[in-house]
Backbone as JSON Lines, residues from 0, in Angstrom:
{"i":0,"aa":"X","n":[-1.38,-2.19,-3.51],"ca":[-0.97,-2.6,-2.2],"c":[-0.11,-3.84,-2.37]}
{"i":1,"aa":"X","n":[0.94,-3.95,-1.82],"ca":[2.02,-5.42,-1.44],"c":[2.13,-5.55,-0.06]}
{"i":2,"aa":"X","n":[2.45,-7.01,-0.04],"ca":[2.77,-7.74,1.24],"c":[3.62,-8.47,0.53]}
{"i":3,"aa":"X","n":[4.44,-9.38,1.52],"ca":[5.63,-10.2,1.29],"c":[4.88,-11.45,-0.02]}
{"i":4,"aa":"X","n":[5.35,-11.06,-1.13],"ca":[4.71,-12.19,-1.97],"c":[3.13,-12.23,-1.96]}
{"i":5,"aa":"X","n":[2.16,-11.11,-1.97],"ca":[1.45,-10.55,-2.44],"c":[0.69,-9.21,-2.76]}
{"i":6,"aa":"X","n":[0.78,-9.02,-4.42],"ca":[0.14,-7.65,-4.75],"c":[-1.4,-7.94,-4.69]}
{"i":7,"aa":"X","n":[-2.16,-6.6,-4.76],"ca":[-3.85,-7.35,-5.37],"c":[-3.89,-5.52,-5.23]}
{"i":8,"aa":"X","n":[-4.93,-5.37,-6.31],"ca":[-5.29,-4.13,-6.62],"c":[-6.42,-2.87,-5.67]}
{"i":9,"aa":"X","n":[-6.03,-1.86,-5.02],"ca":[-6.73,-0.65,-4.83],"c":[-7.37,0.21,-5.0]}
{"i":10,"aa":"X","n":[-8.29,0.7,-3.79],"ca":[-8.36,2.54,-4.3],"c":[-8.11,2.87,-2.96]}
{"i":11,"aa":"X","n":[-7.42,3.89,-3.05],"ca":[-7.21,4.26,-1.43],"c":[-8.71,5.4,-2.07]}
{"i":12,"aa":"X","n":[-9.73,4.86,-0.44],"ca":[-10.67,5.93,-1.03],"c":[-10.85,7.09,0.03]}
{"i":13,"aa":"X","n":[-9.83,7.02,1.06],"ca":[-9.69,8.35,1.86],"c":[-7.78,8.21,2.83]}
{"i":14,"aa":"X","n":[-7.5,9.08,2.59],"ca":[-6.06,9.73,3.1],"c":[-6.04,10.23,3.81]}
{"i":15,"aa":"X","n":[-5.35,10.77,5.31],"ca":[-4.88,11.29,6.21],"c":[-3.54,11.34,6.36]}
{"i":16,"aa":"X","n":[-3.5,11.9,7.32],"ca":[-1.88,12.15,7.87],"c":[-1.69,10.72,8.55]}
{"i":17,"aa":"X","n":[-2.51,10.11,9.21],"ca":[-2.51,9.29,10.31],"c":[-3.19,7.89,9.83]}
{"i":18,"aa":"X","n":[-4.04,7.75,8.32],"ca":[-4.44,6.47,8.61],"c":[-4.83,6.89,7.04]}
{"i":19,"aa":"X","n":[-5.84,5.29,6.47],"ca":[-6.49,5.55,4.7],"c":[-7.3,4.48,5.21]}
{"i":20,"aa":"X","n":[-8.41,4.9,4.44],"ca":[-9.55,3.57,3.59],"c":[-9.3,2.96,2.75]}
{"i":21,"aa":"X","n":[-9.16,1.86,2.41],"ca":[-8.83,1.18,1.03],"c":[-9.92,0.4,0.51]}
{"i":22,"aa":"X","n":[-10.31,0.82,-0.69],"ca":[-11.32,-0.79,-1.23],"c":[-10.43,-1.41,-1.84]}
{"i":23,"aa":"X","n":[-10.56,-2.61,-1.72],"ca":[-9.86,-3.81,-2.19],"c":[-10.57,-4.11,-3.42]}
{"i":24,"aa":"X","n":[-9.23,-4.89,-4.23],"ca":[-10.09,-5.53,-5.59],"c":[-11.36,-6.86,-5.16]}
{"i":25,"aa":"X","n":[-10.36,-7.19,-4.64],"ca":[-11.55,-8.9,-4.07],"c":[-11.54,-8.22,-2.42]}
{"i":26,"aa":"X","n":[-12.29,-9.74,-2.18],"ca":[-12.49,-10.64,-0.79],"c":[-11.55,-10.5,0.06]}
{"i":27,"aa":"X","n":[-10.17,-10.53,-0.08],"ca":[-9.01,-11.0,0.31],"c":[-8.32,-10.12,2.16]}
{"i":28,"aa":"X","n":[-8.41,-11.77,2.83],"ca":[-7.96,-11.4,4.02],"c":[-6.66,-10.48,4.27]}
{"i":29,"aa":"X","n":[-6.57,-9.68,4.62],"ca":[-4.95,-8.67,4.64],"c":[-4.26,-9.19,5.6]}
{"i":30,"aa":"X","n":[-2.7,-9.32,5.41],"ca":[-1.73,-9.57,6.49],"c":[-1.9,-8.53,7.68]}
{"i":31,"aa":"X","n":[-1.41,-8.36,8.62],"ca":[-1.06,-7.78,9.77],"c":[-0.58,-5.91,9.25]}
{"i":32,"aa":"X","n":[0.55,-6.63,8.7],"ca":[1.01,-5.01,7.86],"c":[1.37,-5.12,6.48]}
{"i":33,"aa":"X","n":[0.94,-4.3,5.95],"ca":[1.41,-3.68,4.09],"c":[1.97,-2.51,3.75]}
{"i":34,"aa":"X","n":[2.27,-3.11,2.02],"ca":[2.72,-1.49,1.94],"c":[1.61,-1.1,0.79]}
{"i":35,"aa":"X","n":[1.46,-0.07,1.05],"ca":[0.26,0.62,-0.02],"c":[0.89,1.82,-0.71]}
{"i":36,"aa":"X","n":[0.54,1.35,-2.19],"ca":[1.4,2.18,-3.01],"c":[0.83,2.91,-3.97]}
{"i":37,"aa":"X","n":[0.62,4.47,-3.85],"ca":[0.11,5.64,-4.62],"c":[0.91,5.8,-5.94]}
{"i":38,"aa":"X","n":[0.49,4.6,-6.8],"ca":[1.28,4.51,-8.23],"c":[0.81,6.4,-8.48]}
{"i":39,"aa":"X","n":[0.05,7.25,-8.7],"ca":[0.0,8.44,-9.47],"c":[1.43,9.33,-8.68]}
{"i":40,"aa":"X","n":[1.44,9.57,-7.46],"ca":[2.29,10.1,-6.64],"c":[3.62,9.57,-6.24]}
{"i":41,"aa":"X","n":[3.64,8.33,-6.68],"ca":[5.15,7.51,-6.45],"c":[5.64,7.69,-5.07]}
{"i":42,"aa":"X","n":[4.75,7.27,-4.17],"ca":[4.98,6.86,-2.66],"c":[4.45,5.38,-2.19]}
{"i":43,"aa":"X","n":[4.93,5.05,-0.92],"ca":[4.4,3.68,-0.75],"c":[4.48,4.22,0.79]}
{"i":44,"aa":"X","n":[3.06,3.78,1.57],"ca":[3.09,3.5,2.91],"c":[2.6,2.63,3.77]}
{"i":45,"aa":"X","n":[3.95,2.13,4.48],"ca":[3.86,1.34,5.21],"c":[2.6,1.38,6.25]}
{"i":46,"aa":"X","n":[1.96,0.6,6.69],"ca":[0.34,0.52,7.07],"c":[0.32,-0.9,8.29]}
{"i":47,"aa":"X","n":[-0.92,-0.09,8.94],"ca":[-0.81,-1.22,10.15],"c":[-2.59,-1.75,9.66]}
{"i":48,"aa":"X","n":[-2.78,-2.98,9.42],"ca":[-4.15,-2.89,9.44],"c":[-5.22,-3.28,10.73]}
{"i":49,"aa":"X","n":[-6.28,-2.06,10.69],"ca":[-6.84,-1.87,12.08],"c":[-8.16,-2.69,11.58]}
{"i":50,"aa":"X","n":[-8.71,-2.53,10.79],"ca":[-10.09,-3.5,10.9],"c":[-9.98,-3.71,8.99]}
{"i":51,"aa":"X","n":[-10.94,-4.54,8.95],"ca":[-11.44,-5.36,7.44],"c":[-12.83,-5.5,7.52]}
{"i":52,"aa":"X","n":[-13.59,-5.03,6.57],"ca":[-14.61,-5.67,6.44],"c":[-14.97,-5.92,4.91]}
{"i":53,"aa":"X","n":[-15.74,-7.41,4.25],"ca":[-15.46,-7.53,3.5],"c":[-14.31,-7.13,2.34]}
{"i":54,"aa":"X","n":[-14.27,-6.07,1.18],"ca":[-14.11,-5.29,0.69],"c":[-13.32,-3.74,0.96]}
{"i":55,"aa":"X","n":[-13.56,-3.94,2.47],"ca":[-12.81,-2.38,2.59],"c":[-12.15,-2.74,3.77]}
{"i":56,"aa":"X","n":[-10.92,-1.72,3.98],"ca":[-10.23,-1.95,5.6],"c":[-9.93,-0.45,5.78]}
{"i":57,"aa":"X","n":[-9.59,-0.48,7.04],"ca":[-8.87,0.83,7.72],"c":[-7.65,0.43,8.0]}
{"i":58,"aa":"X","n":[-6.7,1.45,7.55],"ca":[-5.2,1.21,7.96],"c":[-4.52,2.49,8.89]}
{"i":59,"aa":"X","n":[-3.82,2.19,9.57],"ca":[-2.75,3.06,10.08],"c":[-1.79,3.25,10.21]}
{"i":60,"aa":"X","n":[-0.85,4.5,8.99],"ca":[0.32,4.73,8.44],"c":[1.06,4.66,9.27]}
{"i":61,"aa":"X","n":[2.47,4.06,9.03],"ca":[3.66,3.92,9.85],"c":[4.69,4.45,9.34]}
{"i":62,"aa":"X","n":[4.61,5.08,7.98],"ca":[5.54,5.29,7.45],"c":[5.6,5.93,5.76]}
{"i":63,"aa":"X","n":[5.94,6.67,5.44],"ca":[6.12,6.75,3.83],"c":[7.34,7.04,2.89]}
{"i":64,"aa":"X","n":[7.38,6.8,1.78],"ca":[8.68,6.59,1.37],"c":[8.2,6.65,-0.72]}
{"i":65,"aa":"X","n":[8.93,7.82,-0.58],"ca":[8.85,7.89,-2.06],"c":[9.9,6.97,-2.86]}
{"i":66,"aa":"X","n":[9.17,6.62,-3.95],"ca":[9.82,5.46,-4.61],"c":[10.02,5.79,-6.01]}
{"i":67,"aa":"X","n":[10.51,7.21,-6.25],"ca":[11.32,7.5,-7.1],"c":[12.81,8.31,-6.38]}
{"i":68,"aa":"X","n":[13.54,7.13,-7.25],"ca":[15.03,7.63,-6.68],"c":[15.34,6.02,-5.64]}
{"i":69,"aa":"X","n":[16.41,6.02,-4.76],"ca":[16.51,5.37,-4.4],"c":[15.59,4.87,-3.03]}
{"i":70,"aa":"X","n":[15.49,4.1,-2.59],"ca":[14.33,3.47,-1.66],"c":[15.24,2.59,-0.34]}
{"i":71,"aa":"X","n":[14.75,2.62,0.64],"ca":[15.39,1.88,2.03],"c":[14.74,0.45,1.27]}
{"i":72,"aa":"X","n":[16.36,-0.42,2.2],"ca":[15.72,-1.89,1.15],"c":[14.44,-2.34,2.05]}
{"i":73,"aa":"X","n":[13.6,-1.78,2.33],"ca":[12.14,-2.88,3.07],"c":[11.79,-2.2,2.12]}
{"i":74,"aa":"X","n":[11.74,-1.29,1.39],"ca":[10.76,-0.72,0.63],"c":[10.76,-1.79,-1.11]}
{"i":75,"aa":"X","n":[12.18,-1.97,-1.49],"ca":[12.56,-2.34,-2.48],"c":[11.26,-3.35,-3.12]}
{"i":76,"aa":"X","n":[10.57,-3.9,-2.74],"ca":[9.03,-4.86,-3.22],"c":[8.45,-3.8,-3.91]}
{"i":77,"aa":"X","n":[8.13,-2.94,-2.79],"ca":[6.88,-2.42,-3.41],"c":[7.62,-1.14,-4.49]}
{"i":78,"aa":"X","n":[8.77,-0.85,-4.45],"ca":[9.32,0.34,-5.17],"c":[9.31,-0.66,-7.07]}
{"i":79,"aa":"X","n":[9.82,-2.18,-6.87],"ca":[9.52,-2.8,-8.05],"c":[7.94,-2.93,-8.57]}
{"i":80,"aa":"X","n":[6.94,-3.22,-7.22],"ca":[5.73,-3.02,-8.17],"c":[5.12,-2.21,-8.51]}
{"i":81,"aa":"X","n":[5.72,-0.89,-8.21],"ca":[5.23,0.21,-8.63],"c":[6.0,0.26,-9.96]}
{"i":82,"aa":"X","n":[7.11,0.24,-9.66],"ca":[7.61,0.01,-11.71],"c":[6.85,-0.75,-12.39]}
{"i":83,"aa":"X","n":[6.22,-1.97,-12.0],"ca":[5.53,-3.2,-13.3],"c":[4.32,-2.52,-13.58]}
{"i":84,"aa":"X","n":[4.07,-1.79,-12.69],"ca":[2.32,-0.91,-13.21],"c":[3.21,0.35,-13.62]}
{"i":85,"aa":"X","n":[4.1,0.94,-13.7],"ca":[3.86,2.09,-15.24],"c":[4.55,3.14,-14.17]}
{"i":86,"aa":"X","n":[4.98,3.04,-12.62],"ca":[5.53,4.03,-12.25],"c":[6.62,4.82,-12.93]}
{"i":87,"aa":"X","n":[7.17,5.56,-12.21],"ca":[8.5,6.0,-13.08],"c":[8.21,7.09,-13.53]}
């Protein structure tokens, strides 16, 4: 997952058309919106976050965008941190 000037590590532990679960690596309060990025599948989606608790949040997708090949520049963050972890 990225936000403007911060990554921190995932599991998306459920997917929809319309929303995901994420456990978080830590504690860590989430911005408003992120992008969450399926390094195995080379997509990133843009996400609204609806609740947090400790460790886990609910999000709701706004958007997705595969990040092999070229990328819309809002995507361009998270299309680079998906390269530093091994995308590609």
């Amino acid at each position: 997952m990225s936000a403007p000037s911060v990554e921190m590590a995932c599991i998306i532990v459920d997917l929809s058309d319309g929303g995901m679960k994420l456990r978080l690596d830590r504690g860590t309060t989430l911005p408003p919106e992120v992008a969450v990025i399926d390094v195995a599948d080379g997509v990133a989606y843009s996400a609204v976050v609806v609740w947090q608790r400790r460790q886990e949040a609910g999000l709701r997708q706004t958007g997705a965008v595969s990040l092999r090949g070229l990328v819309p520049a809002r995507m361009a963050g998270a299309r680079d941190a998906w390269l530093r972890v091994g995308g590609g």
